[in-house]
Each structure stands twice: as structure tokens, then as C-alpha cells.
N, C-alpha and C positions, 0 to 999 in steps of 0.2 A: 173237090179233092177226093170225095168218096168215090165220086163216078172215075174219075181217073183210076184210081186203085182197081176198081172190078174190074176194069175194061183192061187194063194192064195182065191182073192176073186172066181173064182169058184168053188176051192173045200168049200170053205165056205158057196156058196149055198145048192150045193149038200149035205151036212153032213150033215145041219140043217133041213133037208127034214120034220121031225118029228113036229120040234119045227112049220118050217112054218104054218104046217096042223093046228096046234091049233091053233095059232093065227091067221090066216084065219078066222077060227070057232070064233074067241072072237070077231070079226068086223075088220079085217085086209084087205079092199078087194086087195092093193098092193102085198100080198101074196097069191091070189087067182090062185092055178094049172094053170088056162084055160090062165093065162098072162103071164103065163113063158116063154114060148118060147117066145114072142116079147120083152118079159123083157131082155132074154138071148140076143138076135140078137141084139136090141140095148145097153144091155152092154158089146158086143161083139165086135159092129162095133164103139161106141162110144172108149172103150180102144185100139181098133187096129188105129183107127185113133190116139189116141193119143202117142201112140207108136210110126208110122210112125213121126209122127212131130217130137216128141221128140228126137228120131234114129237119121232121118234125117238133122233134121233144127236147132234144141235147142240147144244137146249134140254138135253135129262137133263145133259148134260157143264155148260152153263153155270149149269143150277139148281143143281148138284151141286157147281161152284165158289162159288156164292152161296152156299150151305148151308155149305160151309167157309168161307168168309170171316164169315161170319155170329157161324158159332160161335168162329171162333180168336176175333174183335169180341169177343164175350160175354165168352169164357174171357179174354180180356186185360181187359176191365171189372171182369170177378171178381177177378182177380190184381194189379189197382191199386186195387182198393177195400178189399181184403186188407191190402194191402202200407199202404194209406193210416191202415188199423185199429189195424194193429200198428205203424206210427208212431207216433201215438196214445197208444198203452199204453206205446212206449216211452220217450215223451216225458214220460208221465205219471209214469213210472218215475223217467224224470232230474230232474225237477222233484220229485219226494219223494227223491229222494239229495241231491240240492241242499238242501234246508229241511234236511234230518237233520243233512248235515254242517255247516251254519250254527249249526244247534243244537247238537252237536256243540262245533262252536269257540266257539260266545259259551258253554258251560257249562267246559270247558278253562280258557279263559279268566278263566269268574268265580272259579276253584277257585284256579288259578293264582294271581290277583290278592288273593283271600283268603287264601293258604297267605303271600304275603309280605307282606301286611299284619297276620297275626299273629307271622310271627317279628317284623317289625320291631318290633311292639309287646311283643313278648316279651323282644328285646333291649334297648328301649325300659327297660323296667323293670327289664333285670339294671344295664343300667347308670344307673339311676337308684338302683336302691339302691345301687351301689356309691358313685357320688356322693352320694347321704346317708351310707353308711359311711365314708366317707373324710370331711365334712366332721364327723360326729361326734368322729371318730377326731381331727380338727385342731383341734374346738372341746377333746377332752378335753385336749389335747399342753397347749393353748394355757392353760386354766385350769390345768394342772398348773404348767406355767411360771410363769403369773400369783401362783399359789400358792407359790411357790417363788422367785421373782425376788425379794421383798424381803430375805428371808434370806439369798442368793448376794450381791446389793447390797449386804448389812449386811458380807457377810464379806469381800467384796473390798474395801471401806471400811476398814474396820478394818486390814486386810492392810498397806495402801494407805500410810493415816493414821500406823502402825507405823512402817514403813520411811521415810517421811518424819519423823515426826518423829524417827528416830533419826539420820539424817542430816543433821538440823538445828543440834540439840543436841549428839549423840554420847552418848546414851546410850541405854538401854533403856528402854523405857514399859513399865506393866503393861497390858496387851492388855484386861483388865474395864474400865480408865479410859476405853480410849477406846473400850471396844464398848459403853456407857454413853453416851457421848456423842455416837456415831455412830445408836443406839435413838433418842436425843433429838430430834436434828435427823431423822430421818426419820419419825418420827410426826405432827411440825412440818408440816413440808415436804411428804412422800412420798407422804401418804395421798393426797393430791390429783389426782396422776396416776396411782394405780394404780383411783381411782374411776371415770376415766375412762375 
């Protein structure tokens, strides 16, 4: 770029050769022929120097900061694109810990849920036989009674019928008379509600 610039203003001396002559003539003495050449020589030696500095001294330092900035650019695109991967993998990570431990608890869960609806149903069943054992157990109390109530009925009857009518009379009955006629009337009578 620098060599461009010299070479541009040269030929830009040279082209306006014309113009300079006049304006020379109108009181230009900076453009006056007879100073060209020392003009030339030091904007020759004054841009070559500045060339070499720039070539040598300026440029390397600023390419050489370009070259680092270039590279840190890079190595930090590397180190987010990295860091963006291993995101990534670690999100992929938390999203299979996630489902596991979902699965996890809906299987917990279902074991859970079956472990108490077997005991219930297990309890279920002890106490359902014990409710059929116990109403067993009341039907047999109950037909034993059944079985046994007309006879305790005949005898407290009789007991009964005894003492009253010794108390009526004032005397003693014989206890066959009237457990004969206590048989009687409840065979009569009696059968009828214990059918029922």
C-alpha cells in the first residue's frame, strides 16, 4: 500500500507538469523547475525512509498483533465451540438422568402401589374368613340353641306350671302330669314358631 502511495504521488508530479508551470508563473515559487529535483530527492528519500520503517518496524509489530488476535479469535471459537459440545453431552446426560429417574419412580411407584393392594387384598381375605368363621360359628351357637330351646322352654314350663300350681292349690303336682301337658300344648302351638 505504501509502494502504491509513492508511486501515485510521482506520477502525480509528473502529469501535472503543465499545471505546475502556471502556477509557478502566478507566484508559486515551491513549484519553481530549478527545485524539482531536490524536491524530488527529498520526497524520495523522505518516502523511502518511511517505507523502510513501516516494512520493517511498524507492519511486522502490527501483522504480528493481527496474527495474535487472529489466533486468541480462533483458539476462543475452538473453546466455545468445545465448551458448546460438552454442553451438549451434558445436557444429553441430564435429559437420560431425567427419564431414568422418572422411570425410576413410576416403577417405585408401581411396586409400591402393588405391594398395598396385595396386602389389602390379603387382609381382605383374612378378614373375610374370619367373617365367614365367626358367622359360621353364630349360625352353629344359633341352630344349637334352636335345637335346644324347646326342651329349656318345656322345662322352664313345667318348673313354672309346678310352682304355680302349688300355689294355687297347696299342694304338690306330680312334675310327669304336667310335663305331659306342657309336650302337648307345645307340639300344638310351638312347632310354628320354631319353623319359622
Amino acid at each position: 500500500m505504501i509502494k502504491k502511495i509513492f508511486f501515485q504521488s510521482i506520477f502525480f508530479n509528473f502529469f501535472f507538469i503543465k499545471e505546475v508551470f502556471a502556477a509557478e508563473s502566478g507566484g508559486m515559487p515551491q513549484l519553481n523547475p530549478e527545485f524539482w529535483i531536490s524536491q524530488i530527492f527529498w520526497l524520495t528519500l523522505t518516502f523511502g525512509i518511511l517505507y523502510v520503517v513501516l516494512s520493517k518496524l511498524i507492519l511486522p509489530k502490527i501483522s504480528a498483533n493481527l496474527e495474535l488476535r487472529k489466533s486468541q479469535i480462533q483458539e476462543n471459537i475452538e473453546a466455545a465451540e468445545k465448551q458448546r459440545e460438552n454442553s451438549e453431552v451434558k445436557l444429553k446426560e441430564y435429559d437420560e438422568i431425567i427419564l431414568k429417574s422418572k422411570m425410576e419412580a413410576k416403577n417405585i411407584f408401581k411396586d409400591a402401589r402393588d405391594k398395598v393392594l396385595k396386602d389389602i387384598n390379603s387382609k381382605k381375605e383374612t378378614l373375610d374368613k374370619q367373617i365367614d368363621d365367626e358367622v359360621k360359628k353364630a349360625e352353629q351357637e344359633i341352630e344349637v340353641l334352636k335345637k335346644g330351646a324347646p326342651e329349656r322352654i318345656n322345662k322352664i314350663a313345667i318348673e313354672t306350671s309346678s310352682e304355680l300350681v302349688k300355689k294355687l292349690i297347696g299342694a304338690e303336682v306330680n312334675n310327669s302330669s304336667i310335663s305331659a301337658i306342657v309336650d302337648d300344648l307345645s307340639k300344638r302351638n310351638g312347632d310354628r314358631y320354631y319353623d319359622n
